[in-house]
Every structure is written in C-alpha cells, then in structure tokens.
C-alpha positions in Angstrom: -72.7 48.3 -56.2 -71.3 51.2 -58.3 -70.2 50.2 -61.7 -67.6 52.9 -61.1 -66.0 50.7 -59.0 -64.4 48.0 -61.6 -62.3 50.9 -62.8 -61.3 52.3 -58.8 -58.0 49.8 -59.0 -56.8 52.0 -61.6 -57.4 55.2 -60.4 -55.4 58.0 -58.2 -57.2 59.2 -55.2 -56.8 62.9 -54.0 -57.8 64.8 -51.8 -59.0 68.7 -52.3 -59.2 71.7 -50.0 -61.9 73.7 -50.4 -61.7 76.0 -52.9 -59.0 74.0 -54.5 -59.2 73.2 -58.6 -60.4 69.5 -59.0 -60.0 70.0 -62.9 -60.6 72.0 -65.7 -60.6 72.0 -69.1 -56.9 71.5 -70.4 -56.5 69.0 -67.3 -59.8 66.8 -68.1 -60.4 63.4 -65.7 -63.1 61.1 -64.5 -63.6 60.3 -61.1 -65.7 59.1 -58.4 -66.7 61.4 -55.4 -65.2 59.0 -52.1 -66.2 62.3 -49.8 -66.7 65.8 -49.9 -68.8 68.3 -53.1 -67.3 69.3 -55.9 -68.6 72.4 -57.5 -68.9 72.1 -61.4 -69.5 75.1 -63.9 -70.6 74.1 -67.1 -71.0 77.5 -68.7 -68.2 79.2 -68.9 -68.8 82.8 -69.7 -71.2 85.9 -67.6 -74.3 83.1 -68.2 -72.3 80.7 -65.6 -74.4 77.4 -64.6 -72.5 75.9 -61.4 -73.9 72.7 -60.2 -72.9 71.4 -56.6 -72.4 67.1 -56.8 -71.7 65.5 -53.8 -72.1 62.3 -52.2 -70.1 59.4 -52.1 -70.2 57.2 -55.4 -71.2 60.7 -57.5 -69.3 60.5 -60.5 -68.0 63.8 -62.2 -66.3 64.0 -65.4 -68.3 61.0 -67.2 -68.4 63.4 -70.3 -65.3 63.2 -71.0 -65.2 59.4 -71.6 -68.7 59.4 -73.5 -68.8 62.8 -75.4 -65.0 62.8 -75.9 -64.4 65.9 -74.2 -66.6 68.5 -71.7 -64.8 72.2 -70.6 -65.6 72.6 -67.6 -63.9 73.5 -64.0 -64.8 71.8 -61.3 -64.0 73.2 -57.8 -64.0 71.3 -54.3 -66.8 73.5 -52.5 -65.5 70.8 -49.5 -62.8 69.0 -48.6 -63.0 66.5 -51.3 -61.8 62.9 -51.9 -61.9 62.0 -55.4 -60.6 58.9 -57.1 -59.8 59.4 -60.3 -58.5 58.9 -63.7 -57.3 61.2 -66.8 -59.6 59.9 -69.8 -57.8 58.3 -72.3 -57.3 56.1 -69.5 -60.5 55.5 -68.2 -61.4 54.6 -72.0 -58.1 52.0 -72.1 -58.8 50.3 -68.8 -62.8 50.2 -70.5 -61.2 48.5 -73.6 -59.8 45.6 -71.2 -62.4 45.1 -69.2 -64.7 42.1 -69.7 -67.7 43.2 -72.2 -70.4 42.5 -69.8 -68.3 44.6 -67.6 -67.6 47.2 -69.8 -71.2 47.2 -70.6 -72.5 48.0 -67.1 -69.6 50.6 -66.5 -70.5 52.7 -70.1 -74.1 52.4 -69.4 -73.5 54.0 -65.9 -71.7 56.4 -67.2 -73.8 57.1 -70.0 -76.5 58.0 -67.4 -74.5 60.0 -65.2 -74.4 62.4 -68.4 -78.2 62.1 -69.2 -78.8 62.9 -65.3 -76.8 66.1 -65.8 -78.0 66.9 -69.0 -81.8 66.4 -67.8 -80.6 68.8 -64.6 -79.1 71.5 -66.7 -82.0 71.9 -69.1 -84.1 72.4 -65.9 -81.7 74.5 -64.2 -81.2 76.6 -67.5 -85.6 76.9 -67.9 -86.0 77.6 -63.9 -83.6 80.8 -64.3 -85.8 82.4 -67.0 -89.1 82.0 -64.4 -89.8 84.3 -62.0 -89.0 83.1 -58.2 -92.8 82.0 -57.5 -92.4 79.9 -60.5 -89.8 78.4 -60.1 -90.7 77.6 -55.9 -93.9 76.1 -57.2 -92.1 74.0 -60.2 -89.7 72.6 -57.4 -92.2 72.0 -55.1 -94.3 69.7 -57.6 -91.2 68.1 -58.3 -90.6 67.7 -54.7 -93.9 66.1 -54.7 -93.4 63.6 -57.1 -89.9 62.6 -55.8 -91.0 62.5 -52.0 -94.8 62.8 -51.7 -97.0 65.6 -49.9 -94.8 66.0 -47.3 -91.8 67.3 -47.5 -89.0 67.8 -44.9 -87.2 71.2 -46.3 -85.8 74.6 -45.3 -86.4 77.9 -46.3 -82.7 78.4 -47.2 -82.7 74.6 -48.9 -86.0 75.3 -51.0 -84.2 78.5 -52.3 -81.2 77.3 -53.1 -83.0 74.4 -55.1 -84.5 77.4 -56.9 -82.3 80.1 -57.4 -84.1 82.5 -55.0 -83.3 84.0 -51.6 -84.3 82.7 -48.4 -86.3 85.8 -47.9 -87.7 85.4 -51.1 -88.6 81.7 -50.6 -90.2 82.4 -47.0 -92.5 85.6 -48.5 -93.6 83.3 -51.3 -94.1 80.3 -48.9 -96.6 82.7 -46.5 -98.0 83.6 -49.3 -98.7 79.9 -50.5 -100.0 79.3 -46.7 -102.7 82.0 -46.4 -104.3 80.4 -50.1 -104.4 77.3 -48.2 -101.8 75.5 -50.7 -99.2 74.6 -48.1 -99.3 73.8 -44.6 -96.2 74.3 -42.7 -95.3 71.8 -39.4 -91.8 72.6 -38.2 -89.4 72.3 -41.5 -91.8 70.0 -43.0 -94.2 71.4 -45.5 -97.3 69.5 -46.5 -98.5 70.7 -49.6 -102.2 70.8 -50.5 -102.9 71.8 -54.1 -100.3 73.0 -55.9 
C-alpha cells in the first residue's frame, strides 16, 4: 500500500486538461498521481530539464514537504487526476499522524526526492554524451533493470535518451551489423554491450 495514502483523507482531488498548470512555484503542493502524467520542469531557464511522471500512486511535489520548498512547474501532459495538498498542510496533517505512521509517510517521501534526484543527475550527465552514448548507457541500464531482452521501440529508446527515432534506429543497425544486438519484432536482445 502507498504511504501516501494515510494523508489522501485530507487532500483535494483535481482534475487537469492537458496542457493545464498543475502548480508552479508561487502555488507549491504535494500530491499523489490518481491518473494521467504530469510533466515537471525542474530547470527553469534555456538549460530546461522536463521530466514526464505518470502512473497511478506517483507522487509529485514531495520536495516541497522535505526540502522546504522546490520551483518548479508542473504541467498535465494528460488529462490528470491529482489528489493533493498545499504543503504546510501536508507537514500539519504529518505532525498528527501516529509516529510510526508519520515515519513510513516521510520515509516515502524522502525517497520519492532521492528517486528524482538520482534521475536528474542521470538525465543532466546523458545530455552532455553524444546519442550513441547515451543509447548504449540506457541500454545497459535497460539490462540490469529487465535482463537481455528487452521489449522496446525505436521512438521509446529515444525518448529514454534524448535522441531522435531516426537517430536511435541508425545507431541500433549499426549495433546489429557488430553483432551487439539482435532485434525480434520490438524486442531487442542484446549481446555484448
């Protein structure tokens, strides 16, 4: 069960059109993806870094209880259900809660923000390789997450990477004909990388 969900009887749910503001810096909150992506850019400035969370029980917005505050805008890139709470609440409803309770919710929290700290750094050191790089760093990734075989698409493998599909497919022949990859359908089965 999601720790998120001791502090759902407190929280607002709305729901976002696409393209919609979910919230932004001077409107801060905490919240729990119920359906839809929300699109979050943690960069603001030319050097934007957007990251796409979806999936129901994602929670967005956890640095602003833990670290205080985050500025960031986050976008529905979907119709989006999100229950949520402005932070100075989240934190008073924490307060109340149980300890062991409280415990379990901060640590989720907590680890929500390590998650996206450990995927920014990655996302931040994949942009300064170039696109074979970073296909082969995701790929070995891929491998340890999922094993030799992978189920992906061109067009999912670049965006993962920050390349174009074109891009990605070139690369990926080009991975076949050393004998590194094997492709079956959408599934790749990767052979020495």
């Amino acid at each position: 069960m999601n720790a998120f969900n001791a502090l759902l009887p407190f929280c607002r749910i709305d729901r976002f059109k696409k393209g919609e503001v979910v919230f932004t810096p001077d409107n801060p909150r905490v919240g729990m993806i119920v359906d839809g992506a929300v699109a979050v850019d943690y960069l603001a400035s030319r050097e934007s870094l957007s990251l796409t969370h979806r999936g129901t029980g994602r929670v967005v917005g956890a640095e602003n209880v833990i670290l205080g505050s985050c500025p960031f805008t986050a976008i529905a890139t979907s119709p989006v259900t999100l229950a949520w709470l402005a932070p100075e609440k989240a934190r008073g409803v924490l307060e109340r809660l149980p300890h062991d309770q409280r415990e379990v919710v901060l640590a989720e929290l907590r680890e929500a923000v390590s998650d996206l700290q450990k995927e920014l750094l990655e996302r931040i050191v994949l942009r300064e390789l170039s696109a074979r790089e970073r296909i082969l760093r995701t790929l070995r990734k891929l491998i340890a997450e999922e094993g030799r075989a992978i189920r992906i698409t061109c067009t999912r493998l670049g965006r993962l990477c920050g390349v174009s599909r074109e891009t990605t497919n070139h690369i990926l022949n080009t991975l076949i004909e050393a004998g590194c990859v094997e492709r079956q359908g959408q599934t790749l089965i990767l052979r020495a990388i």
